[in-house]
C-alpha positions in Angstrom: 0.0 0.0 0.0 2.7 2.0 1.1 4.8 1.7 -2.3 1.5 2.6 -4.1 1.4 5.5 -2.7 4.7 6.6 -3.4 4.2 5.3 -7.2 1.0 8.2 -7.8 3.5 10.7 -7.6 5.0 9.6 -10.6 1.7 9.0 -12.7 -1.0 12.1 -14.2 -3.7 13.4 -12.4 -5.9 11.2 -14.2 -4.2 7.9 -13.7 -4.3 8.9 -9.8 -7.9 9.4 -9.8 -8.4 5.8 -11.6 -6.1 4.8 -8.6 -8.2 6.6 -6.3 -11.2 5.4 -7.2 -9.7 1.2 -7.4 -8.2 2.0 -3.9 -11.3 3.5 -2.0 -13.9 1.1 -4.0 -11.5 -1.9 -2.8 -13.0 -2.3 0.7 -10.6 -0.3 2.5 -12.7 3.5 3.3 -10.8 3.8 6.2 -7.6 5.7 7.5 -6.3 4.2 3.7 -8.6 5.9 1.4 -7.7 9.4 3.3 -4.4 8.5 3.4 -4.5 8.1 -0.4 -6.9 10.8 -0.2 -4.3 12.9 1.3 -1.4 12.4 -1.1 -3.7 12.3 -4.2 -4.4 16.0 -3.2 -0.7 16.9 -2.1 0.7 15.7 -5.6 -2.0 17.4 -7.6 -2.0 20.9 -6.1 2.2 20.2 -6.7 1.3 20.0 -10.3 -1.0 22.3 -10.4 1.1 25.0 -9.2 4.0 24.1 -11.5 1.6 24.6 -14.4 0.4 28.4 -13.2 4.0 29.2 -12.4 5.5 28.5 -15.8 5.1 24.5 -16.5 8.8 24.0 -15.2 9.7 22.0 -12.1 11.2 22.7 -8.9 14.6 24.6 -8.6 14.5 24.9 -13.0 15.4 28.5 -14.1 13.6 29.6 -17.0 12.4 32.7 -18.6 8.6 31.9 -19.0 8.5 31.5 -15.1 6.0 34.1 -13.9 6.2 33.7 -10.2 8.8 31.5 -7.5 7.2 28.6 -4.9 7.6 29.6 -1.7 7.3 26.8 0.7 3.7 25.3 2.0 1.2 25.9 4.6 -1.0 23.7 6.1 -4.7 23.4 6.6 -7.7 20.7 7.4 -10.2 20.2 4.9 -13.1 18.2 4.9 -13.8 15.7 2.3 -16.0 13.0 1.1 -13.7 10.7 3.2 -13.3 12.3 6.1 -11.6 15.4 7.5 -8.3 15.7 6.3 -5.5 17.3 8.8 -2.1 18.8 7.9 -2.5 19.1 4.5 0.2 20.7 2.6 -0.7 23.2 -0.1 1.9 25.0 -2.0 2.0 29.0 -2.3 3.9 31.5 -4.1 6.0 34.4 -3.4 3.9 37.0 -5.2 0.8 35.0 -4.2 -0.3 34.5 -7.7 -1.2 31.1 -7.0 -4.7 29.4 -5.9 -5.9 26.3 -5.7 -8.8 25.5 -8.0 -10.0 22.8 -5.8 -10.9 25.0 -2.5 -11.0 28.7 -1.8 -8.2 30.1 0.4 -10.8 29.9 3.3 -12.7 27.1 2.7 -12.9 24.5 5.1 -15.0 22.0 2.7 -15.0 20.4 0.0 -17.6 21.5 -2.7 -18.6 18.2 -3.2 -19.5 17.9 0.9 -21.6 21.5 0.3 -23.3 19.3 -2.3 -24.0 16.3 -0.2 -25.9 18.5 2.3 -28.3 20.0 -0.1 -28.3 16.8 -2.0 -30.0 15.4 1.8 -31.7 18.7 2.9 -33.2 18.2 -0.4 -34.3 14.6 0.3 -36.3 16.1 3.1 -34.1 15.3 5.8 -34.3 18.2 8.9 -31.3 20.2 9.9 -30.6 18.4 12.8 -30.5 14.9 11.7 -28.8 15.9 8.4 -26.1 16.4 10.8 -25.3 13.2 12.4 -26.4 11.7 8.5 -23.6 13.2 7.4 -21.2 13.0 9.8 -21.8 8.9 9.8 -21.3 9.2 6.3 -18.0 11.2 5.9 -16.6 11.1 9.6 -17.2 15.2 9.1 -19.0 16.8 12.0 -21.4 19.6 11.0 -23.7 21.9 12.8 -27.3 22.9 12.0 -26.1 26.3 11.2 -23.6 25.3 9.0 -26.4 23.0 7.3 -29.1 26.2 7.1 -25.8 28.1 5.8 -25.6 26.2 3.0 -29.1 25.6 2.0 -29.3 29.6 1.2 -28.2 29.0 -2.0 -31.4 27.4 -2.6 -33.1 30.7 -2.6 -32.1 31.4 -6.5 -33.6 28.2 -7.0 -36.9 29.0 -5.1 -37.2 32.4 -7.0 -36.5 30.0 -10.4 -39.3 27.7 -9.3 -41.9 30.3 -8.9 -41.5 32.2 -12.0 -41.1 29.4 -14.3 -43.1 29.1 -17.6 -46.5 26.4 -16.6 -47.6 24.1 -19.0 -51.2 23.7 -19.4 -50.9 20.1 -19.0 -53.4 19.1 -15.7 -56.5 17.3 -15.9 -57.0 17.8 -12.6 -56.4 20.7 -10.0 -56.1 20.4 -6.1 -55.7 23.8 -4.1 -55.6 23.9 0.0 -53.6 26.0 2.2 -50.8 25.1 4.9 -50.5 26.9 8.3 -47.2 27.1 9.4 -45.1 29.4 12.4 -42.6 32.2 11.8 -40.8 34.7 14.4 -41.7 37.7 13.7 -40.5 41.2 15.6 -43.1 40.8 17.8 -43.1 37.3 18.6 -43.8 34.3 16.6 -47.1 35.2 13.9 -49.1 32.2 11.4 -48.4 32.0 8.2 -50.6 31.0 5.7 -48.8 28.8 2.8 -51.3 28.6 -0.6 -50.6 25.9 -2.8 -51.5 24.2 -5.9 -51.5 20.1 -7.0 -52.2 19.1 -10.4 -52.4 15.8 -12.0 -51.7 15.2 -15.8 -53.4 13.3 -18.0 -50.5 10.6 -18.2 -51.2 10.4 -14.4 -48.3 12.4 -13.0 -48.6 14.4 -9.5 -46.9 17.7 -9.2 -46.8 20.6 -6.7 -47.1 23.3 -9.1 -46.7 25.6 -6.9 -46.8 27.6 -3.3 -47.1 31.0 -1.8 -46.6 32.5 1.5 -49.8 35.0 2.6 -51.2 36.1 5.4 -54.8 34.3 4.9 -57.0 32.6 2.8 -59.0 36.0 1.5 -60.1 36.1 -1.8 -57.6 38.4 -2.6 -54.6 36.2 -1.6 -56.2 33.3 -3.8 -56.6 35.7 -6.8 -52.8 36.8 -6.6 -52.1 32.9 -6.3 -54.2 31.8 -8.9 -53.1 34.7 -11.8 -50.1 34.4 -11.4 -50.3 30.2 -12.2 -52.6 31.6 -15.4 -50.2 34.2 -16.5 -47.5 32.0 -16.3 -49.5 29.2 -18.3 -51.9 27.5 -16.5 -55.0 28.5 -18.8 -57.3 25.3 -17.5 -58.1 24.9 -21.2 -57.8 20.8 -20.2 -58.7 21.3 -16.6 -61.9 18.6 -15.8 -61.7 19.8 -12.3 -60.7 21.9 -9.8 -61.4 20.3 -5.9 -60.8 22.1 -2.8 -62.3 23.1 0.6 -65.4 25.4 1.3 -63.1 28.6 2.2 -65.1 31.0 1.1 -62.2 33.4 -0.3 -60.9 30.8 -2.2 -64.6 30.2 -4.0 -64.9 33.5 -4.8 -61.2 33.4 -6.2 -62.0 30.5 -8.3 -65.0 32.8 -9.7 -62.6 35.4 -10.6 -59.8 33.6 -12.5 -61.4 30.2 -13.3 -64.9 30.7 -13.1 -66.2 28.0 -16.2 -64.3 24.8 -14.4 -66.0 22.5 -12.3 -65.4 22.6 -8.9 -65.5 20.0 -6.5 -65.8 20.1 -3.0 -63.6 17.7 -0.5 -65.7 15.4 1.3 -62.9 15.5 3.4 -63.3 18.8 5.0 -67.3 18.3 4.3 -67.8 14.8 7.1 -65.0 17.0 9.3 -67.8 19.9 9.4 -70.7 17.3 10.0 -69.0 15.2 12.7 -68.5 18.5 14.7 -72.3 19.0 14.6 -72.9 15.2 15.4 -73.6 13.7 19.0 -70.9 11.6 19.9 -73.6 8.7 20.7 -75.0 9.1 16.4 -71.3 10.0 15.5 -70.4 6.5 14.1 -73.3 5.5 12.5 -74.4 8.5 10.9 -70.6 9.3 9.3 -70.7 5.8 8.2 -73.7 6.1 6.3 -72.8 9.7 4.7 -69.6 8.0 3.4 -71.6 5.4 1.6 -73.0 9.0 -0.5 -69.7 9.2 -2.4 -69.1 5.7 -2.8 -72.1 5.1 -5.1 -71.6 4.3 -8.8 -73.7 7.0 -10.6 -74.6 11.0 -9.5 -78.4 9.5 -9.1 -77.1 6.7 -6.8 -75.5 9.1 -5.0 -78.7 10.9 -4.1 -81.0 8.7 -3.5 -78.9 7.6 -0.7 -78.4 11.7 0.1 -82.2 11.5 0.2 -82.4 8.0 2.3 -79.6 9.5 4.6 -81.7 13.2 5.2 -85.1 11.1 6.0 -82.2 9.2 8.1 -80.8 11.2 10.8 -82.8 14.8 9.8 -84.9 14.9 13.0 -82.1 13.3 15.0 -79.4 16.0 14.0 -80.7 18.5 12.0 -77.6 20.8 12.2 -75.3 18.0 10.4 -78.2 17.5 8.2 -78.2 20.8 6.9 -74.4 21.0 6.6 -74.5 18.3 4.3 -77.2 19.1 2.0 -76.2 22.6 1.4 -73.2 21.7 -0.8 -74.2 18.6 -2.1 -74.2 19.4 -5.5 -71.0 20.7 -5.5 -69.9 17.1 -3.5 -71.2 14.9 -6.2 -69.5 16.9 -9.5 -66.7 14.0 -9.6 -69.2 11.2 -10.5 -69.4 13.1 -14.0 -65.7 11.6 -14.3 -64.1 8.0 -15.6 -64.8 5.7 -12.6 -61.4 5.0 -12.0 -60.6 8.7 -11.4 -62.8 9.6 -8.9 -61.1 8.2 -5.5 -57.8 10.8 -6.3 -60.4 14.0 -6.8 -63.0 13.9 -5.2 -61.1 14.8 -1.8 -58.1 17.0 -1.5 -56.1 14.5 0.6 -53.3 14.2 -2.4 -52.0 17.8 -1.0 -52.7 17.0 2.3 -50.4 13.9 2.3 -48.1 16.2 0.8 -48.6 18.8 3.9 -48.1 15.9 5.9 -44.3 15.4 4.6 -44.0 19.3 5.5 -44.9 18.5 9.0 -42.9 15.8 9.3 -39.7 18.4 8.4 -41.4 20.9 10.3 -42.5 19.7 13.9 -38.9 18.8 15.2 -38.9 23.0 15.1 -40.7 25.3 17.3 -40.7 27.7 14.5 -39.1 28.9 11.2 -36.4 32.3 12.0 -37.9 33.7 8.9 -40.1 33.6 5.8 -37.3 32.7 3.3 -35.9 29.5 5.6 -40.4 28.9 5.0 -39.8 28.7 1.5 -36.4 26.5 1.7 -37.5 24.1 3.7 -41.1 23.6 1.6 -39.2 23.9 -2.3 -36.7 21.1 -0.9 -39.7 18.7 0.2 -41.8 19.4 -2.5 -38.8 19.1 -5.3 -38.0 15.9 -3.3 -41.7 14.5 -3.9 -41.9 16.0 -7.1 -38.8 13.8 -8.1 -40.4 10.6 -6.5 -43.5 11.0 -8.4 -42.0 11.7 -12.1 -41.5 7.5 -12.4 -44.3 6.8 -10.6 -47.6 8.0 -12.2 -51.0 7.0 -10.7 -52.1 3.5 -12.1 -55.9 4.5 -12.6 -54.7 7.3 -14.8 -52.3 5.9 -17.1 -55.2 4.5 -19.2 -56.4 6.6 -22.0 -58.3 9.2 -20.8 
C-alpha cells in the first residue's frame, strides 16, 4: 500500500484518480482511502502550481516562469472521506497562486456543500442531516452550517416560482398550509397557498406555493393569476377540488370561473362530525360515506335522500351542513370511474402537507419567511422527483 502510494506521484492526475477510485472502492474506506486521499491532493496541487508558475519543475530557471514557490502551509479540509489534517498546499511568493479545488478559506469540499443539499433536499431536517452526514463522511457539521448552506437554494426557489406552466393538468387540487414564523413581535401564522395538479398521463406535481397572510379572496386571486399568466389556462382542466373557504370560492370565480369545482368530502364529514352527537357519531358518518361511494350521481342521491329522512330529525344541524353543498360534493361522479377516488377529496395535497410537517415539527418555528420557503421547495422538489417515475395507475389509461 505504502509503495503505491509513493508510485501516484509519478503518474497524471488522471491515472491517480483511476487509482483513487480502485483504492477507495476496494473495501478499504478507512484511514487508507484518506491517506490516499491525502497524497492524491498533495501531488496534484504540486502540479498544479507548476503549471500556473511556468510549467517548469522545482529549482528549474527559466524565462517563462512568472512567479517562484515559496514553501507550504498547512490546513484541514473536509472531504467525502473524512476530514483531512495537515495538508500541505503550495503557495507562491507574489501569491499568484490558488488552488482550484478549494477557496483560500474554505474548510469543505464543494462536493461535501453538495451532499448536504443533496440530503436537505431529500427532506431530511437540519438536525439529523447532521449526524447523516457525519456517519457518512466522519465530518462533524452543525445545523447552522447545514441552514448556511441551504441559502443557496433561494435562486432556486425564485427560479421555481417564476417558471413558464404548461397547461398540461387534468386535474387541480388547491388547500392552504398553516405554518409558524418569528416575527418582531413574537412568533405570527403564516398561511402557505398551494397548488396540485395531475396530468393526463397520471403524474402528481406541486405546481406551486405562496406565503400570505390568509385565505381571502384576494390572496387566492394573486395565487391563482399568477399560475394563469405564467401558463396554466385550465383549457384541459376537468376539475378543480378544494375546501369550502369561502375566499378561495370567490377566487375561483374570478380567474377560473367555467371549471368544475369539486368540494372535498374530506373537509365536508369534518364539518358534519363537529355537529354530530358523539352517541350518532359512528353511525351516521358511516352512512354519509356510503354517498360518495355510489356508482352514478343518481345513486349518489338517493342515498343523500335515504340519509336526510335518516338522521334529519335526530341532527338536523349535520343535516343541513351536508345538504347545502351537495351538489358541489357529487360533480366528480361526472368523471371516468377509476378517477374519482384521487379528486373527489383534497387528501393528495394534504399527504403532501403531511411530509412538510414531518420536516417541520422537530422546530418550534421557522427564523424567517425565506428559511419557510427552503424548507417547503426542498420537500416538495424531493416528492416531485419521486413521483415523475411513478404516475397513478388508474390514470395511465387513456383518458
Amino acid at each position: 500500500m505504502v509503495k503505491a502510494h509513493r508510485d501516484c506521484f509519478n503518474v497524471s492526475v488522471a491515472e491517480k484518480v483511476r487509482w483513487f477510485k480502485s483504492a477507495t472502492w476496494d473495501g478499504e474506506l478507512g484511514w487508507r482511502s484518506k491517506l490516499a486521499l491525502k497524497e492524491l491532493m498533495e501531488a496534484s496541487l504540486q502540479e498544479e502550481i507548476g503549471r500556473q508558475l511556468g510549467g517548469v519543475e522545482r529549482y528549474q530557471r527559466a524565462e517563462q516562469r512568472t512567479d517562484q514557490r515559496n514553501g507550504y502551509y498547512r490546513r484541514s479540509l473536509d472531504t467525502p472521506c473524512g476530514p483531512i489534517p495537515d495538508l500541505r498546499v503550495p503557495r507562491s511568493r507574489r501569491g499568484t497562486y490558488q488552488p482550484q479545488a478549494f477557496d483560500r478559506y474554505q474548510r469543505r469540499m464543494p462536493v461535501i456543500d453538495e451532499m448536504i443539499l443533496d440530503i436537505f433536499l431529500a427532506g431530511v431536517s437540519t438536525r439529523r442531516l447532521g449526524a447523516i452526514l457525519e456517519q457518512l463522511t466522519d465530518t462533524a457539521v452543525s445545523a447552522a452550517t447545514v441552514s448556511r448552506v441551504s441559502k443557496v437554494l433561494d435562486g432556486a426557489v425564485q427560479a421555481y416560482h417564476q417558471r413558464p406552466l404548461q397547461d398540461k393538468y387534468l386535474y387541480l387540487i388547491l388547500d392552504g398550509i398553516s405554518l409558524r414564523s418569528k416575527g418582531a413581535n413574537g412568533a405570527k401564522k403564516v398561511l402557505v397557498l398551494t397548488a396540485f395538479g395531475i396530468t393526463a398521463e397520471g403524474r402528481r406535481e406541486l405546481i406551486d406555493f405562496r406565503q400570505s397572510r390568509g385565505e381571502s379572496e384576494a390572496e387566492w386571486t394573486r395565487f391563482l393569476e399568477n399560475l394563469r399568466q405564467r401558463g396554466l389556462l385550465g383549457l384541459r382542466l376537468r376539475l378543480v377540488t378544494s375546501d369550502g373557504a369561502p375566499g378561495l370560492i370567490a377566487a375561483l370565480d374570478m380567474v377560473y370561473p367555467y371549471l368544475p369545482r369539486q368540494r372535498c368530502w374530506v373537509h365536508k364529514l369534518r364539518n358534519v362530525s363537529n355537529k354530530l352527537r358523539k352517541a350518532h357519531r359512528q353511525a351516521c358518518l358511516r352512512e354519509a360515506q356510503g354517498i360518495y361511494l355510489a356508482a352514478t350521481r343518481r345513486q349518489a342521491q338517493h342515498r343523500f335522500q335515504a340519509w336526510k329522512a335518516h338522521w334529519e330529525d335526530l341532527e338536523p344541524q349535520a343535516v343541513a351542513c351536508l345538504a347545502a353543498d351537495i351538489d358541489d360534493l357529487l360533480v366528480f361522479l361526472e368523471l371516468p370511474e377509476a378517477h374519482r377516488a384521487k379528486v373527489r377529496t383534497t387528501n393528495a395535497i394534504e399527504r403532501s402537507f403531511r411530509e412538510v410537517r414531518r420536516r417541520t415539527n422537530p422546530m418550534s418555528c421557522f427564523n424567517n419567511p425565506s428559511s419557510i420557503d427552503r424548507v417547503l421547495f426542498a420537500v416538495f422538489a424531493h416528492l416531485n422527483l419521486n413521483w415523475e417515475k411513478r404516475p397513478i395507475p388508474a390514470l395511465t389509461q387513456d383518458t
